[in-house]
Residue frames relative to the residue before (quaternion, step in Angstrom):
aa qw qx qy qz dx dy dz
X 1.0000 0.0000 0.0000 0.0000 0.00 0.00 0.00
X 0.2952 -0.7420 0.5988 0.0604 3.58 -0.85 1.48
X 0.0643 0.6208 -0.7721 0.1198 4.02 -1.15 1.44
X 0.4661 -0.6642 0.5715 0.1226 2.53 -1.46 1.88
X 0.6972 0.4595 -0.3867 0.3914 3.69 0.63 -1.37
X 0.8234 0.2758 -0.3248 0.3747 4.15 0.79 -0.57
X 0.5939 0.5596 -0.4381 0.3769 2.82 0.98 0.40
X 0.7645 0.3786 -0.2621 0.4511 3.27 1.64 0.35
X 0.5385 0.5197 -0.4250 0.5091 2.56 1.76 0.96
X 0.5731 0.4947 -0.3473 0.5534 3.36 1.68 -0.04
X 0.5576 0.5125 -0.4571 0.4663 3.69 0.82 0.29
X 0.5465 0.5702 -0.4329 0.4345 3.72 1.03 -1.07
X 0.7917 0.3398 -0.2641 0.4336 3.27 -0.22 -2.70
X 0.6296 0.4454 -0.5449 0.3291 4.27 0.41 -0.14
X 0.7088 0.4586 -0.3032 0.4421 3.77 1.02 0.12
X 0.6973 0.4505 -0.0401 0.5561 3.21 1.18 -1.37
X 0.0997 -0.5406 0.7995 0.2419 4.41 -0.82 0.16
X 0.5236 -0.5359 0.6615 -0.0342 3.08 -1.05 2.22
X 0.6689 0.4555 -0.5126 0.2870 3.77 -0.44 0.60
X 0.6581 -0.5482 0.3545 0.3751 3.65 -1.23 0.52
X 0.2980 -0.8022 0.4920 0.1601 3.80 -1.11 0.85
X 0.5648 -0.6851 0.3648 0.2804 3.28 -0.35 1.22
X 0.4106 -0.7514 0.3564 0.3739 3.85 -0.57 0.40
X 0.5680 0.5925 -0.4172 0.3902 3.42 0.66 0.72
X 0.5492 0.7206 -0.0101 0.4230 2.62 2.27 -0.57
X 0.6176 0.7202 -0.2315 0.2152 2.76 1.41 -1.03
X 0.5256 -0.4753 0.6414 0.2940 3.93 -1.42 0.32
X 0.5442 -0.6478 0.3483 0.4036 3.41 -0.74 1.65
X 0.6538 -0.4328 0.3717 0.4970 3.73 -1.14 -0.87
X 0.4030 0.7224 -0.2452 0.5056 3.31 1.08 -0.74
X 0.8977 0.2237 -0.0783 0.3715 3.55 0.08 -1.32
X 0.4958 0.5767 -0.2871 0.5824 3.23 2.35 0.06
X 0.7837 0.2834 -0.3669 0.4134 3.68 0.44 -0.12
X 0.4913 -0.6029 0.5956 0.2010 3.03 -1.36 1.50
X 0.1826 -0.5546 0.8110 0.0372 3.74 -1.71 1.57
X 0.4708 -0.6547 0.5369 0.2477 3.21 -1.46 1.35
X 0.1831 -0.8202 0.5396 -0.0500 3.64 -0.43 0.82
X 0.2378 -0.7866 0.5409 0.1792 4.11 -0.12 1.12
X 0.6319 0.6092 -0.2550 0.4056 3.25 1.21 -1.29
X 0.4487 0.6850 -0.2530 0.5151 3.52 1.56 -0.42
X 0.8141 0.4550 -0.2228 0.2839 3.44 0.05 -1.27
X 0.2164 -0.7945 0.5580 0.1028 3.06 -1.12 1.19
X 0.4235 -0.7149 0.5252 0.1838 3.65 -0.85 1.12
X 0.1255 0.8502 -0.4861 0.1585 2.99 -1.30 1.09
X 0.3122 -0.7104 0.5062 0.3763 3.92 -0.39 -0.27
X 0.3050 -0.7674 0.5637 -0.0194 3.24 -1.12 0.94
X 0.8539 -0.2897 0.1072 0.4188 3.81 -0.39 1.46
X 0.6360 -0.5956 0.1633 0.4627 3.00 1.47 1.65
X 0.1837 0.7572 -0.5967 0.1918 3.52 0.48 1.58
X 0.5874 -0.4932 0.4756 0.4307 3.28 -1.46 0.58
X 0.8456 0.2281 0.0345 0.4813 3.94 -0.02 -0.82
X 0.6435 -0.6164 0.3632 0.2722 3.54 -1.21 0.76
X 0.0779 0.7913 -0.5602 -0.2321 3.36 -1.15 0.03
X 0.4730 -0.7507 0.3836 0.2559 3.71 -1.12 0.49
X 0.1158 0.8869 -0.4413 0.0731 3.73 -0.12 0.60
X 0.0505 0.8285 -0.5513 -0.0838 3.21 -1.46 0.29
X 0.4564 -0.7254 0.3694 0.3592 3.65 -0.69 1.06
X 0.2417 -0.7433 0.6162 0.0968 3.17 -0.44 1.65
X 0.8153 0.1694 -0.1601 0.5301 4.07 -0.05 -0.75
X 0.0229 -0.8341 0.5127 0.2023 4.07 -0.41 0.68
X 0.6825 -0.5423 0.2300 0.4327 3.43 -1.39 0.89
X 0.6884 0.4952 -0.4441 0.2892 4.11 1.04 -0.09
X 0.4154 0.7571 -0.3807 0.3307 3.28 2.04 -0.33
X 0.7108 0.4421 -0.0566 0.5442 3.42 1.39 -0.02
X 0.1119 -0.7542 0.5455 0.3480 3.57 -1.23 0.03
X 0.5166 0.5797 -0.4613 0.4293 3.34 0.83 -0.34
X 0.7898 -0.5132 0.2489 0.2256 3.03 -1.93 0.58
X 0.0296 0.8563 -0.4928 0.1516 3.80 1.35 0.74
X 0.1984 -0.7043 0.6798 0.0492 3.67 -0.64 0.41
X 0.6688 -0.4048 0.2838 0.5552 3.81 0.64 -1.07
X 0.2267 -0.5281 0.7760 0.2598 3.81 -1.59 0.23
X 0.0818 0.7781 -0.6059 -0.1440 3.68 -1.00 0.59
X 0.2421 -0.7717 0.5528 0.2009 3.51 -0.72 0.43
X 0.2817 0.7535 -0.5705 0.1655 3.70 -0.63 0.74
X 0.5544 -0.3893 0.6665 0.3112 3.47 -2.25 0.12
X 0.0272 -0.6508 0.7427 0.1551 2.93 -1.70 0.61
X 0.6217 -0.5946 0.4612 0.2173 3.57 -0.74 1.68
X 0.5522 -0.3727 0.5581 0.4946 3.95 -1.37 0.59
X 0.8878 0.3436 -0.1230 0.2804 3.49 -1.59 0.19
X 0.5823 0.6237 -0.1900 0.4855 3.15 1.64 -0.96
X 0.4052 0.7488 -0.5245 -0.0066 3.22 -1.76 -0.23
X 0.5690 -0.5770 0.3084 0.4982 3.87 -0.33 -0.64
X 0.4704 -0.7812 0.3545 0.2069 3.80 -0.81 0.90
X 0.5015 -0.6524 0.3034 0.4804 3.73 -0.26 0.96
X 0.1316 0.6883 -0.7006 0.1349 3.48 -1.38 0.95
X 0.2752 -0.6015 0.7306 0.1694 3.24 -1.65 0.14
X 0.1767 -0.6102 0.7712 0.0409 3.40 -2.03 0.98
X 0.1558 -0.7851 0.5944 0.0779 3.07 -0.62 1.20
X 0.7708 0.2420 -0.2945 0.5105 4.25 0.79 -0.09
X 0.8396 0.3265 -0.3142 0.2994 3.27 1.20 0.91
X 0.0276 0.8626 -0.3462 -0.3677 3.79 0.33 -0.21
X 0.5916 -0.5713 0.5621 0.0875 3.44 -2.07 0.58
X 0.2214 -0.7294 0.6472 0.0112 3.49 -1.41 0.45
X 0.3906 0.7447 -0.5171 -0.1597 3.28 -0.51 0.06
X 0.2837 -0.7368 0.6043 0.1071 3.40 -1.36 0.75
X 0.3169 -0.6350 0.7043 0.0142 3.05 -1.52 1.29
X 0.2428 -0.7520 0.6126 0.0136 4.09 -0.62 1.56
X 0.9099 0.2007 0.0105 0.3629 3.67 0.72 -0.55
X 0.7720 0.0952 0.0543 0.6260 3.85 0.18 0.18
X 0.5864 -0.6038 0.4390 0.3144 3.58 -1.00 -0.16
X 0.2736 -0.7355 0.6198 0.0103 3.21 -1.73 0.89
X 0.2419 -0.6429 0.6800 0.2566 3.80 -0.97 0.19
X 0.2393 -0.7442 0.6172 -0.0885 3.53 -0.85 1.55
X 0.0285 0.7071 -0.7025 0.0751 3.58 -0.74 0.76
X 0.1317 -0.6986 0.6929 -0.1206 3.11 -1.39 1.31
X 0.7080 -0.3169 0.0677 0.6275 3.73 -0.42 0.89
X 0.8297 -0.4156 0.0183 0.3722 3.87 -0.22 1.00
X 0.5883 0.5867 -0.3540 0.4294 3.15 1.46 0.44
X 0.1343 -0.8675 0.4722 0.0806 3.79 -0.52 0.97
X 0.2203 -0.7003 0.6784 -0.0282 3.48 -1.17 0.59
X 0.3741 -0.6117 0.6764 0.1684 3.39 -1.55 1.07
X 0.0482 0.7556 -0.6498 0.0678 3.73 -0.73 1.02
X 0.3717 -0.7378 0.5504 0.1202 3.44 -1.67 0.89
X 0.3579 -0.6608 0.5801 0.3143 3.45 -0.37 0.54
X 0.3988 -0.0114 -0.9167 -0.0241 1.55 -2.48 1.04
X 0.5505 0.7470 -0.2770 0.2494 4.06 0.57 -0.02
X 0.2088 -0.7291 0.6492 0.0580 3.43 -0.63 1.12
X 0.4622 -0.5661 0.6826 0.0029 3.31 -2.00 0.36
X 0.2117 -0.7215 0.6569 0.0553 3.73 -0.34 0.86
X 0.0317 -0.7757 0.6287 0.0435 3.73 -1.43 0.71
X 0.3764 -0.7041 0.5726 0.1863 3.71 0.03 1.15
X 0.6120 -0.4552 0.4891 0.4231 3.43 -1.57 0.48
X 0.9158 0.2683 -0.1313 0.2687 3.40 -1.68 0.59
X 0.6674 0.5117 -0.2522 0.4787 3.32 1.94 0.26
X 0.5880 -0.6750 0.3006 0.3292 3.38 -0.30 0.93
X 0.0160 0.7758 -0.6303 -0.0239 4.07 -0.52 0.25
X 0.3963 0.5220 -0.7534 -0.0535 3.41 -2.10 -0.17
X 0.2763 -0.7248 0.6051 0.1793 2.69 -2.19 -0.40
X 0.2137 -0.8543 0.4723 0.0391 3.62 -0.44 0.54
X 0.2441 -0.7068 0.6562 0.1016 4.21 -0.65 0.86
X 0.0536 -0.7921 0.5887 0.1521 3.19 -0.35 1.46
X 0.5456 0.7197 -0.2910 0.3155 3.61 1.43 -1.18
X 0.6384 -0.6031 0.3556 0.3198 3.78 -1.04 0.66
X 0.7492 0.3996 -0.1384 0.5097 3.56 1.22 -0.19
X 0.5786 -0.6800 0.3383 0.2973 3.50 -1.09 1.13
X 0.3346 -0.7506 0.5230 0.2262 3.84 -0.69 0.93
X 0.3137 -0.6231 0.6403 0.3214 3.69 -0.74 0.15
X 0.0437 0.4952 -0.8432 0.2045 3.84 -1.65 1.28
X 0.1768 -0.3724 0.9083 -0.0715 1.42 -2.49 1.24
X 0.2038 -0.6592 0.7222 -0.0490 3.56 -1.97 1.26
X 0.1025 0.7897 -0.5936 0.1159 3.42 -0.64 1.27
X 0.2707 -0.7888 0.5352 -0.1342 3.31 -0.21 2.33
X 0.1127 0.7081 -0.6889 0.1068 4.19 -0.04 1.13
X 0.3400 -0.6873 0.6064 0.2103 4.03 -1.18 1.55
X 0.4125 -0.4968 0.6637 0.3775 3.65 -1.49 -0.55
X 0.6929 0.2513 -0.2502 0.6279 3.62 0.97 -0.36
X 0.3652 -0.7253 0.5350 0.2333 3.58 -1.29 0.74
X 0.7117 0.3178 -0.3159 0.5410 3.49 -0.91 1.39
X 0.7250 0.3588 -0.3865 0.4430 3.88 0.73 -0.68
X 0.1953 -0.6247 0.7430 0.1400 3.20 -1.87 0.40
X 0.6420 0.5930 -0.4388 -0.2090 3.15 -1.49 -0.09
X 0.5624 -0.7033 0.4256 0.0891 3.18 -1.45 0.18
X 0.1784 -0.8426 0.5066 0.0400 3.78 -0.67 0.69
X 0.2062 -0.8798 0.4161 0.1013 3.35 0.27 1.12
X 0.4106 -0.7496 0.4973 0.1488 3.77 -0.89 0.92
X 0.0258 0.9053 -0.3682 -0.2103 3.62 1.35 -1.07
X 0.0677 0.7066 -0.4346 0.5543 2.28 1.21 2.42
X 0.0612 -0.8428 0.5334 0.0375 3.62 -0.08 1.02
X 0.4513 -0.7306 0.4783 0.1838 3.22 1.67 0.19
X 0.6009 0.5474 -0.4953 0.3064 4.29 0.55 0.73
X 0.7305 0.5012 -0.1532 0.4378 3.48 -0.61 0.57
X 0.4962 0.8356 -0.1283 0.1977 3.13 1.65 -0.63
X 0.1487 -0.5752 0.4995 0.6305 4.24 0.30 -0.20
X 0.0299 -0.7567 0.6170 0.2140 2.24 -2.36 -0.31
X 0.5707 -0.7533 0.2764 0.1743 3.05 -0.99 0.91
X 0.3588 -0.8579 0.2347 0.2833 3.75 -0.13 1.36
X 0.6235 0.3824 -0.2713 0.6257 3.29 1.40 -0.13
X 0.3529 -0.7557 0.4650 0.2968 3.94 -0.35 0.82
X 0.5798 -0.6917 0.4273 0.0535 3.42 -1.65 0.68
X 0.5191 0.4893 -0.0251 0.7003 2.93 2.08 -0.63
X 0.5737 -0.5014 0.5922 0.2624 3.67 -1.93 0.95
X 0.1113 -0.7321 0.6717 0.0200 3.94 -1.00 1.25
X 0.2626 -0.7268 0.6150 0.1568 3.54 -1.42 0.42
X 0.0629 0.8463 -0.5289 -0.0078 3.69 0.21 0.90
X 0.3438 -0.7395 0.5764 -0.0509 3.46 -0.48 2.00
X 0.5358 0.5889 -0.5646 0.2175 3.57 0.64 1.75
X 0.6107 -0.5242 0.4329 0.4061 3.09 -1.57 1.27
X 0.6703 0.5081 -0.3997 0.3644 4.43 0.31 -0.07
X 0.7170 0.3931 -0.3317 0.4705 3.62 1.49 0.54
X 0.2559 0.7372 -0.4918 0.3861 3.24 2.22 0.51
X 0.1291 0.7083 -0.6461 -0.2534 3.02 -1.62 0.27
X 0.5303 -0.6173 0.3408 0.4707 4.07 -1.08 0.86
X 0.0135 -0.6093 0.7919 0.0369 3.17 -2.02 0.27
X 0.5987 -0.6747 0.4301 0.0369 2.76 -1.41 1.91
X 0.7204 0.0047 0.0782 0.6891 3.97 -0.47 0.41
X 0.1705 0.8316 -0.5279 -0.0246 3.32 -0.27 0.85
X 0.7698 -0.1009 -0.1648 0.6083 3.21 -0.29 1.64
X 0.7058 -0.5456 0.2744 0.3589 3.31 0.91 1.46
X 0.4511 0.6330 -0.4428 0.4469 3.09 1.66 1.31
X 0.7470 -0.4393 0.3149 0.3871 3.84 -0.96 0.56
X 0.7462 0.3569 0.0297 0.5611 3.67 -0.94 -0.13
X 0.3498 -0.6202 0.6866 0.1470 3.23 -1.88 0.77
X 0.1659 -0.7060 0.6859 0.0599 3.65 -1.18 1.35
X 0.5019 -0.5282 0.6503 0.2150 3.10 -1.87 0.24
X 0.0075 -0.8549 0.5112 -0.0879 4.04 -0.57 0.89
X 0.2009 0.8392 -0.4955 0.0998 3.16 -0.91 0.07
X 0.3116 -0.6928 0.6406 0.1121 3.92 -0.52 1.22
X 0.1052 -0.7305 0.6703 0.0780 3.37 -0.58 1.75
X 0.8199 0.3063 -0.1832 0.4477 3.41 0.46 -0.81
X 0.1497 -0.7554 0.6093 0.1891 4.25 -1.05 -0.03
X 0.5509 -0.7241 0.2860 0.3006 2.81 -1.21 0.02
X 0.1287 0.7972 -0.3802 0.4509 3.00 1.97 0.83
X 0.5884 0.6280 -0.3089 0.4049 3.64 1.06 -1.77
X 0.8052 0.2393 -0.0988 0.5335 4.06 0.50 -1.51
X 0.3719 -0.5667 0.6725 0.2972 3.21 -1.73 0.21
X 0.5935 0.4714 -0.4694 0.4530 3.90 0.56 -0.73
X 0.6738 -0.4128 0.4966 0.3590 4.05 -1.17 -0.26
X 0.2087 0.7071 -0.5503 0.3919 3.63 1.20 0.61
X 0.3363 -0.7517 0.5606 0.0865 3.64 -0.45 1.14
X 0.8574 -0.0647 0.2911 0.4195 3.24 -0.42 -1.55
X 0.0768 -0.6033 0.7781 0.1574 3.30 -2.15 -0.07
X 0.0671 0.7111 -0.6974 -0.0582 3.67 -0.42 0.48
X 0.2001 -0.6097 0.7660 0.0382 3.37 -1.66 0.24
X 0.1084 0.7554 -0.6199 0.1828 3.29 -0.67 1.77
X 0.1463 0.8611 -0.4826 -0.0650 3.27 -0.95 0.72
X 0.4429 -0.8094 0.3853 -0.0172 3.64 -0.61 1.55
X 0.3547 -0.6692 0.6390 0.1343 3.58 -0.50 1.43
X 0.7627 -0.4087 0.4685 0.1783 2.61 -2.10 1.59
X 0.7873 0.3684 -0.0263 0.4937 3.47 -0.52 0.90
X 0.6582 0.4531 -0.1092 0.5912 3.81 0.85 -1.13
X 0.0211 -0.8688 0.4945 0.0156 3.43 -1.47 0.63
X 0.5022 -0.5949 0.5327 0.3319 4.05 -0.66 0.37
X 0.2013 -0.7761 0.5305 0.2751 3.97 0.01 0.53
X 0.8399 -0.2123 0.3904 0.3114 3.37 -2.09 -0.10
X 0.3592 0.7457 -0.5498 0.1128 3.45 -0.06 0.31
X 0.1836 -0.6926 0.6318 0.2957 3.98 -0.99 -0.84
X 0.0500 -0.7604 0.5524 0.3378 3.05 -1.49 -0.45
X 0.3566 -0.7356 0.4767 0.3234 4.33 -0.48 0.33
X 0.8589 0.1262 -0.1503 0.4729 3.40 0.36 -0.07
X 0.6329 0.1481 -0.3715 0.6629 3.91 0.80 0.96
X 0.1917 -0.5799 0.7913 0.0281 3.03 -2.19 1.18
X 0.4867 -0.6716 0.5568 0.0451 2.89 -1.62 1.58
X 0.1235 -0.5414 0.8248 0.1062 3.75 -2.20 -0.04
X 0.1045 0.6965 -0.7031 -0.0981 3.38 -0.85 1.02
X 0.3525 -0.7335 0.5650 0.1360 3.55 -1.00 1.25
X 0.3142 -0.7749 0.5146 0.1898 3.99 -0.39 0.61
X 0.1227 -0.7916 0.5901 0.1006 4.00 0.66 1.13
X 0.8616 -0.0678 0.0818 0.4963 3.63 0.20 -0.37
X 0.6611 0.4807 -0.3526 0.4556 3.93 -1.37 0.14
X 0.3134 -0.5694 0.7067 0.2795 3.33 -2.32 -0.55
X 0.2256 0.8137 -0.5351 -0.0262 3.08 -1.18 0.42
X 0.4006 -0.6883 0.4938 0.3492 4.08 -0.84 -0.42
X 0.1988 -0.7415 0.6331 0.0990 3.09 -1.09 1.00
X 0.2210 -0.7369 0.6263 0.1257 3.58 -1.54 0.71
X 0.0374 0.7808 -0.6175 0.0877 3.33 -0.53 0.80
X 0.8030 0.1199 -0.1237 0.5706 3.58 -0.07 1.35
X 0.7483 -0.1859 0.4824 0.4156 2.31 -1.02 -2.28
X 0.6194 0.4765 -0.1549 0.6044 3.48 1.93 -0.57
X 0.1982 -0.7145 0.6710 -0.0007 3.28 -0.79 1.36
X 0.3520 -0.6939 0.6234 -0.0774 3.73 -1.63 0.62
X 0.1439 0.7320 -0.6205 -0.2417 3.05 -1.27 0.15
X 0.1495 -0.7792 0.6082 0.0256 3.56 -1.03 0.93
X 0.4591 -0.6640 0.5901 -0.0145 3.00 -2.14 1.48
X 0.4459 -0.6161 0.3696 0.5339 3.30 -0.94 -0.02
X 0.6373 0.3791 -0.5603 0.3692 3.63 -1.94 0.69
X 0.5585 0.6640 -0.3897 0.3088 3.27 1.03 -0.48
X 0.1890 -0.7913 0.5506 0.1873 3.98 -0.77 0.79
X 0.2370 0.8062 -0.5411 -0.0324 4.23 -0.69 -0.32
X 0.4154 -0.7687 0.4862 0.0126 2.49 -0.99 1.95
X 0.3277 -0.7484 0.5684 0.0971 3.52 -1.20 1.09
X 0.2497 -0.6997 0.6511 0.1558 4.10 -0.24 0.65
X 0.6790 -0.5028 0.4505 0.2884 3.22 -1.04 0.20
X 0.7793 0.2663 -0.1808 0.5377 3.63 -1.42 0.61
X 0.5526 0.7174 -0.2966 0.3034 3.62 1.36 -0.05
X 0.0736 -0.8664 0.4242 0.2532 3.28 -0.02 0.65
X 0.0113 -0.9221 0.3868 0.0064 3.20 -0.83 0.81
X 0.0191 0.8416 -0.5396 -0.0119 4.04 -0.30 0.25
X 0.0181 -0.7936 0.6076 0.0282 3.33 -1.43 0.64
X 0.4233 -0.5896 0.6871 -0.0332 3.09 -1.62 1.43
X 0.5753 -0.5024 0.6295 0.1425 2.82 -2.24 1.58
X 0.3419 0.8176 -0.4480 -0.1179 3.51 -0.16 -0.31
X 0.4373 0.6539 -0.4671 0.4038 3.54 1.72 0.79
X 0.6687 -0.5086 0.3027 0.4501 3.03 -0.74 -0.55
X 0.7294 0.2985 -0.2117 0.5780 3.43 1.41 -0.23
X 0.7939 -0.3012 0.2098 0.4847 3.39 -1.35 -0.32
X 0.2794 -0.7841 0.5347 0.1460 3.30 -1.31 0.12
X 0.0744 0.8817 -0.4658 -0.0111 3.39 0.63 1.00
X 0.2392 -0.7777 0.5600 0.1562 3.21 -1.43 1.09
X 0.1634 -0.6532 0.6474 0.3570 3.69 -1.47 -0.77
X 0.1629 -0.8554 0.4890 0.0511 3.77 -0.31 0.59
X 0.0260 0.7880 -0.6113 -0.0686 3.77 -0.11 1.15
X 0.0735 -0.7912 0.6054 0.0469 3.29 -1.30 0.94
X 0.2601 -0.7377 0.6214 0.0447 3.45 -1.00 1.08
X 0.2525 0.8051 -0.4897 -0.2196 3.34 -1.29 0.30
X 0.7969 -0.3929 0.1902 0.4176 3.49 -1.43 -0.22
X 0.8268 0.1431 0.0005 0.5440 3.02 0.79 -0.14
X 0.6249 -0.6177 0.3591 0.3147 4.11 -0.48 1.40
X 0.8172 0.0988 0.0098 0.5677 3.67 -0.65 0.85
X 0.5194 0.5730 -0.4706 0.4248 4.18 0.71 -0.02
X 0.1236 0.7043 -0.6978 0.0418 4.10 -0.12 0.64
X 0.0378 -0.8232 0.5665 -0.0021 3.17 -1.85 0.05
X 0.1952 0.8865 -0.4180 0.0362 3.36 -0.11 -0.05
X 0.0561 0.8442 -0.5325 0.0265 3.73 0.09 0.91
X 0.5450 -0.6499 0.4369 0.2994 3.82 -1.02 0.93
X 0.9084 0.0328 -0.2162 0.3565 3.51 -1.73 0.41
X 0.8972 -0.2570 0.1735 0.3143 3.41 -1.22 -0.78
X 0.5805 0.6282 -0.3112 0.4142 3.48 1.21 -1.57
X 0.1376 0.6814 -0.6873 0.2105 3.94 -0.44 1.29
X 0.0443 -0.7268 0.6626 -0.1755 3.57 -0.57 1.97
């Protein structure tokens, strides 16, 4: 039996000592953000799917302290997808960027269009399946309640052929720029963005925080801010732009992912010619604790 998510987490910790990296410690900024990379991806079958998917561990669980398991980024192949299971000490996301997907949430499926992702709470059953003749772009974001554990109960349920139900049964995350709404100087950044909290923290039982969906005019910027008690993944859905973290500026494309650590300040800037749209998963230490404090001064 072929698993994409351990088998790419047993490729990392067999290169990498899987443990968190003090902040004095850190890999520059530059060498912390994951660049989505096809040429990367390793094909595989996923919790006894019918068909293959391609993937690579775009954000790894030390890129982080909080309780991250992995951000993967991958294709799911015509035919392909992830097989019905349940995690019972962790929960999952997937998101479908392009074309359509057949979601299943404890045995009930739905045809969804991307942009849009699907939350799975601890202890409920999920997959997904590409019925259509052409590879879908996913992304699979796996946060534990314990740091370091995975696991997984397989159904050996590939989930093809199935009814489905036209109105879904299950919590959806629809990443569209037509439920943004602007905000001026955001966080005492430049320029008026478009925002919007798709997800709360109502959505997870584990200390999963947020989804936000933010997207930044050419020119326009997210200010300096930090947070003390929730570390972030901003995911780059489209555009160019430059991230500041600290002292260490970046530039970043879309597919690109960059993880924030606590106490980090951090801000980001349109600097393409068009928008710069982000997705932003936040996690924190501790259920329901948010925060958010402006510019640089972290005592």
């Amino acid at each position: 039996m072929r698993n994409v998510p351990l088998l790419l987490l047993a490729a990392f910790a067999a290169s990498t000592i899987v443990l968190p990296v003090p902040m004095n410690a850190q890999a520059k900024l530059e060498q912390r953000i994951g660049h989505t990379d096809p040429s990367k991806y390793t094909r595989s079958r996923s919790h006894n799917s019918a068909g293959d998917m391609a993937c690579e561990l775009l954000v790894p669980p030390s890129a982080l302290d909080i309780n991250l398991n992995f951000m993967h980024r991958c294709q799911i192949m015509p035919g392909g997808g992830v097989g019905h299971h349940f995690h019972n000490s962790t929960e999952e996301m997937f998101i479908v960027f392009d074309g359509q997907a057949e979601f299943t949430i404890d045995g009930r499926t739905s045809v969804l269009s991307g942009t849009v992702g699907a939350p799975c709470r601890m202890g409920h059953s999920h997959a997904i399946y590409n019925p259509s003749d052409k590879p879908v772009e996913f992304m699979n974001i796996n946060v534990a309640s314990i740091k370091g554990h995975y696991d997984a109960f397989n159904l050996d349920d590939a989930r093809v052929g199935v009814a489905k139900d036209p109105i879904p049964a299950f919590m959806t995350m629809h990443l569209d720029r037509k439920l943004l709404a602007p905000v001026a100087n955001y966080r005492g950044g430049t320029g008026t963005v478009q925002y919007r909290r798709a997800l709360t923290p109502d959505v997870f039982l584990t200390n999963w925080a947020y989804v936000d969906h933010l997207l930044i005019p050419a020119g326009a910027s997210e200010g300096m801010h930090f947070h003390r008690g929730v570390e972030e993944i901003y995911y780059v859905l489209n555009g160019d732009g430059t991230v500041k973290v600290g002292d260490e500026t970046a530039t970043i494309h879309k597919g690109d992912a960059v993880p924030v650590r606590y106490n980090e300040p951090h801000s980001f800037l349109a600097s393409g010619s068009g928008d710069l749209e982000l997705m932003i998963v936040g996690v924190s230490t501790q259920k329901n604790a948010l925060d958010t404090e402006l510019g640089t001064s972290v005592r």
